[in-house]
C-alpha positions in Angstrom: -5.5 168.7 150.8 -7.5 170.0 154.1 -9.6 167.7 156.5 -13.1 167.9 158.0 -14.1 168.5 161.4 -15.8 164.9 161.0 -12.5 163.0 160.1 -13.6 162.7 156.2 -11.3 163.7 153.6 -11.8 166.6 151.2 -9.2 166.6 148.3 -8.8 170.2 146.7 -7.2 170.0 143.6 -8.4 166.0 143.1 -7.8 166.8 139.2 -4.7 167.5 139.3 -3.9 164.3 141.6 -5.5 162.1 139.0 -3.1 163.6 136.1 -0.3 163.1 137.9 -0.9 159.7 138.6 -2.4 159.1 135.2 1.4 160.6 133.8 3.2 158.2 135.7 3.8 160.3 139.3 3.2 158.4 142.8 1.3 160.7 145.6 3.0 160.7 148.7 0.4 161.9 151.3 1.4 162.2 155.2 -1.4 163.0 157.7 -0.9 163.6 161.6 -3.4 161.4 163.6 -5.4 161.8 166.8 -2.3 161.6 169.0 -0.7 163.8 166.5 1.4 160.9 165.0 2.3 161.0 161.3 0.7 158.7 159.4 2.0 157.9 155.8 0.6 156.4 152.6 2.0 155.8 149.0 -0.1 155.7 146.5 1.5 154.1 142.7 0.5 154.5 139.8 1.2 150.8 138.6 -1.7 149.4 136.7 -3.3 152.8 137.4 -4.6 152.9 133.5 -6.5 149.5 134.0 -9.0 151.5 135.8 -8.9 155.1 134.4 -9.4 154.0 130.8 -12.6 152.7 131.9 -13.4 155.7 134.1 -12.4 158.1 131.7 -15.0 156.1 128.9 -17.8 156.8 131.2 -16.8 160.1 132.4 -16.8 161.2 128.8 -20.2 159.9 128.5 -21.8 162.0 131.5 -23.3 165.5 131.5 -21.5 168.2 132.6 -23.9 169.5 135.4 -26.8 167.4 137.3 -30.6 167.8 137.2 -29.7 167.5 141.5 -27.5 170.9 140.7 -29.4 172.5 138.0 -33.3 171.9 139.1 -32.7 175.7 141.3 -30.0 178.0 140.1 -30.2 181.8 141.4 -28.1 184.5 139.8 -27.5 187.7 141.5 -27.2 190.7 139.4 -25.6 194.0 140.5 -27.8 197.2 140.6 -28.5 198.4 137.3 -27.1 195.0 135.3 -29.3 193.0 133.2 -27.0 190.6 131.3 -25.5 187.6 133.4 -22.1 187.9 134.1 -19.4 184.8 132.5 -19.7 182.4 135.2 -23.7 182.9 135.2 -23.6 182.7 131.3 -21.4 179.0 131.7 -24.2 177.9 134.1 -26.9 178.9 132.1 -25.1 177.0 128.7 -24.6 173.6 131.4 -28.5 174.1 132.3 -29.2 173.7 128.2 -27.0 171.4 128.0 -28.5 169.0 130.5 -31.8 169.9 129.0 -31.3 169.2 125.7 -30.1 165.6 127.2 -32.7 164.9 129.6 -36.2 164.5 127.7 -38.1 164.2 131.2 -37.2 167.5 132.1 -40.2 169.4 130.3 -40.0 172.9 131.6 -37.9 175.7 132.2 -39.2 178.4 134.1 -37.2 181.7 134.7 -38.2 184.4 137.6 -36.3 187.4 137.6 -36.9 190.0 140.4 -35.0 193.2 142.0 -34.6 194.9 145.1 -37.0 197.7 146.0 -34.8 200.6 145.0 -36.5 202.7 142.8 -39.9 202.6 141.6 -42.5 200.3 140.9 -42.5 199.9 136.8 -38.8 200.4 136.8 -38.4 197.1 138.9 -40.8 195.3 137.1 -39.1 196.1 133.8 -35.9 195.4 135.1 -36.9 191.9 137.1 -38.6 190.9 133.6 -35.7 192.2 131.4 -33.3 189.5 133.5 -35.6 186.4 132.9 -35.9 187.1 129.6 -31.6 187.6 128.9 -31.6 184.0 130.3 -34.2 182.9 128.8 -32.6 184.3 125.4 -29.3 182.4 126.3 -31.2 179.0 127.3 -32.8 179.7 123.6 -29.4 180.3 122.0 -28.1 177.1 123.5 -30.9 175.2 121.9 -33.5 175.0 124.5 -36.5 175.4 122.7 -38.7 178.3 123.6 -41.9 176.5 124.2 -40.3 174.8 127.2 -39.5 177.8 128.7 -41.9 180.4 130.8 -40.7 183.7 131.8 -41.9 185.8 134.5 -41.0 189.3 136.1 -42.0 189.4 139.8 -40.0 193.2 140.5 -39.4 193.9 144.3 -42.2 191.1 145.2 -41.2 188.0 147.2 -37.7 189.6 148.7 -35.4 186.7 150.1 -33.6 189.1 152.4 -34.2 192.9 153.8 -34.2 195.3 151.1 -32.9 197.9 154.2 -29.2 196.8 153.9 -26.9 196.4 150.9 -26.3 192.6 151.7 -29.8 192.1 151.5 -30.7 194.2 148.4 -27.7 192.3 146.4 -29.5 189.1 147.4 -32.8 190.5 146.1 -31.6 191.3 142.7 -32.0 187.7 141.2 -33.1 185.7 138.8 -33.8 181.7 139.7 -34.1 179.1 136.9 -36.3 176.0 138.1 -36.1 172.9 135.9 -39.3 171.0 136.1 -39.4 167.2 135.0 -42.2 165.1 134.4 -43.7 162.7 136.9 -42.5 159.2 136.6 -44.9 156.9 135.4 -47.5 155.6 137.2 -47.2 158.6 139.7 -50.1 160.9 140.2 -49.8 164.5 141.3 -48.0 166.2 137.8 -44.7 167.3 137.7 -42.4 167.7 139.8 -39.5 170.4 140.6 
């Protein structure tokens, strides 16, 4: 458990809390005050399953990832590397997920681009090869392809200097962008 500058509480390790309580455990949680006073509470687990069998009914029913999380995801690719790495490919699989699930969401696009290390056609390739590896894992997940645009942009539209490692590793990208459908009665076409 650690605390914010602000006074709010930020749990780490919130999952594990709820199983404990859920098997029968009681938290015990001490925190030191303003004037550095300890400050207890007990938490029980008595009647604790009145309200988790209702939570855990609707949290079986939600996605696993938001549109909120989803609509912008960047990977970052090492030099040279094409495929997404595990934790990218799990992102990318929560992204079809959500998408298969949320009918207003009616295009994916996919923008891969590099760093400016090497040349020209080389980045381009490699920029375009990225998009379309997600693009193919979207598709494999059942995102149709229809819905989804791909685009190589190479060493164009750098995020950070291309003169420093840091900055090249940021380069080497690809960003997914989820674009939903206006709400009815909304002018102005989709919106991202």
């Amino acid at each position: 458990m650690t605390t914010t500058l602000d006074g709010g509480l930020h749990l780490a390790g919130v999952q594990d809390l709820y199983e404990s309580l859920s098997d029968g455990d009681w938290l015990w949680i001490s925190m030191k005050d303003a004037n550095n006073d300890i400050q207890s509470l007990v938490v029980s687990n008595v009647r604790f399953g009145d309200v988790t069998d209702p939570f855990n009914r609707c949290r079986s029913g939600m996605l696993p990832i938001s549109y909120a999380s989803a609509r912008q995801t960047v990977i970052h690719y090492n030099a040279s590397q094409v495929e997404p790495d595990a934790a990218a490919a799990r992102n990318i699989k929560l992204i079809a997920v959500l998408m298969k699930n949320e009918p207003s969401i009616r295009k994916v696009l996919v923008d891969g681009y590099s760093d400016n290390q090497g040349n020209w056609a080389t980045n381009m390739r490699m920029s375009r090869e990225r998009a379309e590896e997600v693009a193919a894992l979207l598709v494999e997940n059942g995102v149709p392809l229809k819905k989804i645009e791909i685009r190589g942009h190479g060493d164009r539209f750098p995020v950070a200097d291309n003169n420093t490692p840091k900055g090249r590793d940021k380069n080497r990208r690809v960003v997914i962008r989820l674009i939903k459908m206006a709400p009815k009665g909304k002018s102005g076409g989709a919106k991202s």
